[in-house]
C-alpha positions as CSV (number, residue, x, y, z in Angstrom):
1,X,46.0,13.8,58.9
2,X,43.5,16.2,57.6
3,X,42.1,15.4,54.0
4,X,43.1,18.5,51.7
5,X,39.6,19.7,49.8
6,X,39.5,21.6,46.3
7,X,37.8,24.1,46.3
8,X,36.9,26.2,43.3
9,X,37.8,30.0,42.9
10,X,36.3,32.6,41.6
11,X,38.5,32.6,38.7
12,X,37.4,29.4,37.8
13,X,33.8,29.9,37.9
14,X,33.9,32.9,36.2
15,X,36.4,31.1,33.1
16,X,34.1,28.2,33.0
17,X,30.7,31.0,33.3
18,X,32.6,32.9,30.0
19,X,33.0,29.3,28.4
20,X,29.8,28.4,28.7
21,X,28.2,31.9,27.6
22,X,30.6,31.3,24.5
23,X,29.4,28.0,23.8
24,X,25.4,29.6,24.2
25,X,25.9,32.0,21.6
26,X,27.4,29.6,19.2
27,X,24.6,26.9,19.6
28,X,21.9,29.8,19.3
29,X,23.7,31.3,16.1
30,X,23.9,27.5,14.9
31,X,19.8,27.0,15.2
32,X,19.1,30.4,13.5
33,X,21.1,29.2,10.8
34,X,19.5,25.4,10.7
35,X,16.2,27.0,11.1
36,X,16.8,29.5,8.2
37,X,17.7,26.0,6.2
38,X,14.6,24.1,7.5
39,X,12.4,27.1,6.3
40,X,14.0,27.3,2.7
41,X,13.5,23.8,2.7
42,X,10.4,23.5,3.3
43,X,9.5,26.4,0.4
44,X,11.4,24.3,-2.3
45,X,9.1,21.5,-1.2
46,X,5.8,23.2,-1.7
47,X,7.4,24.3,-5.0
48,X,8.2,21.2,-6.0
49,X,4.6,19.7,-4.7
50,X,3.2,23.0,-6.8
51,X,5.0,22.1,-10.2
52,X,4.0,18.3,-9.5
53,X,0.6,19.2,-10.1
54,X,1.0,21.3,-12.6
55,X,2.6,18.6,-14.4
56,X,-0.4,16.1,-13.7
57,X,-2.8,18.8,-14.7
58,X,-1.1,18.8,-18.4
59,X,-1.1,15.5,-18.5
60,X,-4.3,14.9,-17.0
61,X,-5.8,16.9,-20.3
62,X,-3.4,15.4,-22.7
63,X,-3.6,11.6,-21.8
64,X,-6.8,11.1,-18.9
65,X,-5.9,7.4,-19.0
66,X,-2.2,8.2,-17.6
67,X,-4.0,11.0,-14.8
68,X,-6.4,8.0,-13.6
69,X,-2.7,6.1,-13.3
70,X,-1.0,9.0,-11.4
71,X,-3.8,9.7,-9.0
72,X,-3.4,5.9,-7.9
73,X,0.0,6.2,-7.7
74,X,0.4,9.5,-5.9
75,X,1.2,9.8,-2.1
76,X,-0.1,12.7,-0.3
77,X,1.4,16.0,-1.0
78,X,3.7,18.0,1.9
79,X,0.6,19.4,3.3
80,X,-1.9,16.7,3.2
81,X,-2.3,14.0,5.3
82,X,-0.5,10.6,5.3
């Protein structure tokens, strides 16, 4: 007895091709979107790293004692180094 094969047709590879393009275009519109996020992320941190020292500058001329205390305390910012 012969074994019987499967073969693939063309309408097969060509569904599977069109699913595949599909799922592409999803997972590319899906990393625009996340990197979109990551950017505006990243802008409210510097923000946030900008009003920090702001804040510290005020309160370095109000109170030096509590500045000499912060500078200890403070971790580097979003663009230093760790």
């Amino acid at each position: 007895m012969k074994e019987k094969q499967k073969t693939i047709g063309l309408l097969e590879l060509k569904a599977e091709r069109a699913k595949l393009e599909a799922d592409r275009a999803t997972l590319n519109e899906r990393l625009q979107a996340l990197t979109a996020e990551r950017e505006k992320t990243q802008q409210q941190l510097i923000m946030t790293a900008g009003a920090l020292q702001t804040i510290n500058h005020f309160i370095g001329k109000t109170d030096p004692e509590v500045d000499s205390l912060l500078d200890e305390n403070h971790g580097p910012g979003p663009d230093e180094e760790k």
